[in-house]
C-alpha positions in Angstrom: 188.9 -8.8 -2.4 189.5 -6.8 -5.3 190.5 -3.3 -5.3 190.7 -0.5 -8.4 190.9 2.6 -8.9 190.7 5.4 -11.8 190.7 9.0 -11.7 190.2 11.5 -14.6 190.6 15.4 -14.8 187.4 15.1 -16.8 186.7 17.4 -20.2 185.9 20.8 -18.4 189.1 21.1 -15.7 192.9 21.8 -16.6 193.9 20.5 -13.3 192.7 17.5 -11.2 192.1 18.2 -7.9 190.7 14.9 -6.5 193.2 12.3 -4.6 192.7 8.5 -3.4 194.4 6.0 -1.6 193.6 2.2 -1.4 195.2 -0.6 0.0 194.8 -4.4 1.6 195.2 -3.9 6.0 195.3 -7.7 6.0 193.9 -10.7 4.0 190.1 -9.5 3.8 190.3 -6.7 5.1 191.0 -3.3 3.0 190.4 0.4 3.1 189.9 3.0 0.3 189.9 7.1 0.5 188.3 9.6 -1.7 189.2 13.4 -1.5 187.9 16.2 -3.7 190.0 19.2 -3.2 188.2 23.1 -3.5 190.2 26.2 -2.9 191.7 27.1 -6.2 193.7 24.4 -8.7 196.8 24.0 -7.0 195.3 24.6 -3.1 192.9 22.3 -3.6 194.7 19.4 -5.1 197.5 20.1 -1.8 194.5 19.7 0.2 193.3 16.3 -1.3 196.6 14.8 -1.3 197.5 15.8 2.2 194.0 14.5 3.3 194.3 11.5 1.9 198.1 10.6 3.1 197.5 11.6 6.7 194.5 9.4 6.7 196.2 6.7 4.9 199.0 6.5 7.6 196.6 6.3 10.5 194.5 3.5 9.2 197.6 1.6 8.6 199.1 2.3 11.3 196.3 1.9 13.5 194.4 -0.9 12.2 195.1 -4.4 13.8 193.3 -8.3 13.7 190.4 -7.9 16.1 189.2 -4.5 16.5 185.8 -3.8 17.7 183.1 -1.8 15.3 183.8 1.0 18.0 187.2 0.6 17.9 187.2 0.8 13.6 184.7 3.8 14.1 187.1 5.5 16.5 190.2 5.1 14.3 188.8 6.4 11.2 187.0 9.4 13.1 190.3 10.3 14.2 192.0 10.2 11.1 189.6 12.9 9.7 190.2 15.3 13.0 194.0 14.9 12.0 194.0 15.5 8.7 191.5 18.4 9.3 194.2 19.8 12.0 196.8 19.4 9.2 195.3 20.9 6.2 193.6 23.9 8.4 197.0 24.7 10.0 198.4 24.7 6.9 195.9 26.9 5.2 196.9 30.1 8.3 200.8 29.1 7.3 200.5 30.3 4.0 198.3 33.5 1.5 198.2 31.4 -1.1 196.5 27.9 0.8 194.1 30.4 2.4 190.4 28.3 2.4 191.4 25.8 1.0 189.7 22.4 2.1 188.6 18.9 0.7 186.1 16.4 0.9 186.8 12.9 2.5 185.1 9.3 1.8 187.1 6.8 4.2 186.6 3.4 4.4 187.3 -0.1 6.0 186.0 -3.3 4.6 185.9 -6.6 6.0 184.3 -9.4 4.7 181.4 -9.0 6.9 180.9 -5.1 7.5 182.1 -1.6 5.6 182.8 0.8 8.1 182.8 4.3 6.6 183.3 7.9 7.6 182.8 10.9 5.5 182.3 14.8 5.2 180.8 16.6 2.1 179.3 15.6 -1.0 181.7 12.7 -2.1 180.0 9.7 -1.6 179.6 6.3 -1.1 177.7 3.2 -2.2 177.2 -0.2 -1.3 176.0 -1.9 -4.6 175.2 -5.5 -5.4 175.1 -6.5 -8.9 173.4 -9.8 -9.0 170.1 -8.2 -7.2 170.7 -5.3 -8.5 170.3 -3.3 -5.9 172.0 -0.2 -4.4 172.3 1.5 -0.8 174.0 5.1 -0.2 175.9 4.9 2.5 176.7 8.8 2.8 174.5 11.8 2.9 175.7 14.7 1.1 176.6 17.3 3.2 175.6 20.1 0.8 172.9 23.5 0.6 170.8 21.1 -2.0 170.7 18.5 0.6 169.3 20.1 2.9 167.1 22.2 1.0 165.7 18.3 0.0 165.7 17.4 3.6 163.5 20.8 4.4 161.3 20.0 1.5 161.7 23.4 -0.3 162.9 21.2 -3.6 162.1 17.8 -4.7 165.2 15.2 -5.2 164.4 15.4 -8.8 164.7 19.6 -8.7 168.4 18.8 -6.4 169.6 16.8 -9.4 170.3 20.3 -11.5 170.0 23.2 -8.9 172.1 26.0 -9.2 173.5 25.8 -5.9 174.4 22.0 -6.3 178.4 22.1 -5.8 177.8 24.5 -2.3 179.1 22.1 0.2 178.5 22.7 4.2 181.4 20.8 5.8 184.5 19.9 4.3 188.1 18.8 5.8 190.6 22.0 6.8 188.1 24.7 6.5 187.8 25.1 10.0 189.7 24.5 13.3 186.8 21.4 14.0 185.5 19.0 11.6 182.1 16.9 12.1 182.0 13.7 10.3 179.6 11.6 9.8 180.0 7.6 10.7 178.1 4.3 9.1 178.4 0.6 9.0 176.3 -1.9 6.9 176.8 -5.7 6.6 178.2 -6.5 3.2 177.7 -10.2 1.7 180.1 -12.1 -1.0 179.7 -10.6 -4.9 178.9 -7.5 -3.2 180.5 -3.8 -4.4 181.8 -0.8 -2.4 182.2 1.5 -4.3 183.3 5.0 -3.5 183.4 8.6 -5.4 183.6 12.0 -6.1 181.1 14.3 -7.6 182.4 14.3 -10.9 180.9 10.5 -11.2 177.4 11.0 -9.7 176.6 14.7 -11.0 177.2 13.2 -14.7 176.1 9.6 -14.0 172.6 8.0 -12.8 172.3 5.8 -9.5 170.6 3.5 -12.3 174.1 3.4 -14.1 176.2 2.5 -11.2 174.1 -0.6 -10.5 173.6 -1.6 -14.6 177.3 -1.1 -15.5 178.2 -3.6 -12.7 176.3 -6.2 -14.1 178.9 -9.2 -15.7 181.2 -6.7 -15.8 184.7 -7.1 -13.8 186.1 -4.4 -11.3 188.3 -3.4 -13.9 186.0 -3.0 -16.2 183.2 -1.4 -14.0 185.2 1.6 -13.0 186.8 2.1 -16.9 182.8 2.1 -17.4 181.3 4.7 -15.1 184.8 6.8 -16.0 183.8 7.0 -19.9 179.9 7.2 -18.7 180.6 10.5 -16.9 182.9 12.1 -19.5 180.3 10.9 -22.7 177.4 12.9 -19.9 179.8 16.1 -20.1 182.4 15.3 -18.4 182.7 18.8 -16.6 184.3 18.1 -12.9 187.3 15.7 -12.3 185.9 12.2 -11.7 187.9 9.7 -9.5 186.3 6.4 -8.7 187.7 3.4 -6.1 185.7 0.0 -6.1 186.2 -2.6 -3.9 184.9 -5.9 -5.2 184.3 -8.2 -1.7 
C-alpha cells in the first residue's frame, strides 16, 4: 500500500484548522484520520489535533493480526467515544475552548475490506481509477443533508446552499457522540481516499475520479490540492489517499 498525505490552509483562512494522521498497523494493513476543527482558529485546530492523536493511539494500540470485522468496528467506535470524552472535557476546563469540536474520518484498510467510522461532513471515498468509478462511503452529517434526504432541496440545490457548512454531529460538542460505521470490499489498484470539506465543496466527484487516472498517489493528492485552491480555494483543504 501506499499512503500520502497533504494539507493546505487554503486562499480564504489565516489559520488551518484541519489535522490527520496516517500510518502502516502491519504489512497490508493501514489506517488514516481526518479532522476538521470548528470553534474559533486556535480551538478548533486544539480540537483536530487532539482528535486525531487520541484516535491514533488506540488504533495502534489496539489493532492486532486477526481481528474480526466486529472486532475492527468496535475499536474504531471506541476511539471516537474517547476522543469525544477528551475534547468535550476539555472544552468545560477552559472559557476560551468553550464549543469547540471537530469532525472525524477514521479508517482501517486491509487488502480485502476498508473499515471506516465517521461523524460530520468530512468524508470519504472509495475510488477506482481504472473503471473509473467512485462510491461515498460516508454520509454527511449536515442541515443540507438532510434537507436532501427530506426532499425540500435537490442534490444539485445542496451543492451551493447557504446553510451548507451547518453540521449536526461533530466530535466534543457533547458529552455523547454517535458515529456512523461502514465496510466495503476494496480490490488491487483501488483508492481510499479520505477528506475534508475544503476538497469536495471546491472540487467535483467527477474530479476525484479523472485526476486519479495515470496519475501516482503523489501526484493525485498534489492534484486535487491545486484543483480546490484554482476553484477558490476558501476553507483549509487536507487530503489522505491510500493507494491499495
Amino acid at each position: 500500500m501506499i499512503l500520502v498525505a497533504k494539507t493546505d490552509v487554503g486562499l480564504q483562512r489565516e489559520n488551518n484548522q484541519d489535522s490527520y494522521s496516517f500510518g502502516e498497523l502491519r504489512t497490508g494493513v493501514c489506517y488514516a484520520i481526518v479532522c476538521d476543527g470548528m470553534g474559533g482558529a486556535s480551538e478548533g485546530a486544539v480540537a483536530s489535533r487532539e482528535c486525531a492523536g487520541i484516535i491514533r493511539e488506540r488504533i495502534t494500540g489496539g489493532y492486532y493480526e486477526g481481528m474480526s470485522d466486529i472486532s475492527i468496528k468496535a475499536l474504531l467506535l471506541s476511539a471516537v467515544e474517547n476522543a469525544n470524552k477528551h475534547i468535550y472535557s476539555l472544552s468545560l476546563s477552559d472559557e476560551k475552548y468553550e464549543g469547540m469540536g471537530t469532525t472525524v474520518v477514521a479508517a482501517i484498510i486491509t487488502d480485502e475490506f476498508v473499515y471506516v467510522v465517521h461523524a460530520g461532513d468530512s468524508r470519504a471515498y472509495l475510488i477506482n481509477p481504472s473503471t473509473r468509478g467512485i462510491i461515498q462511503l460516508t454520509r454527511d452529517h449536515s442541515v443540507v443533508q438532510k434537507m436532501v434526504e427530506d426532499g425540500t432541496i435537490t442534490a444539485e440545490q445542496a451543492i451551493n446552499h447557504p446553510k451548507k457548512h451547518l453540521i449536526t454531529r461533530a466530535v466534543g460538542v457533547d458529552g455523547y457522540i454517535k458515529a456512523d460505521f461502514c465496510q466495503e470490499d476494496v480490490s488491487a489498484g483501488d483508492i481510499v481516499l479520505i477528506c475534508t470539506d475544503g476538497l469536495t465543496n471546491y472540487t467535483s466527484i467527477e474530479d476525484l475520479v479523472l485526476q486519479a487516472v495515470d496519475k501516482s498517489p503523489e501526484e493525485y493528492v498534489g492534484s486535487l490540492v491545486n484543483k480546490a485552491i484554482s476553484n477558490g480555494g476558501g476553507d483549509n483543504i487536507t487530503v489522505v489517499a491510500v493507494a491499495v
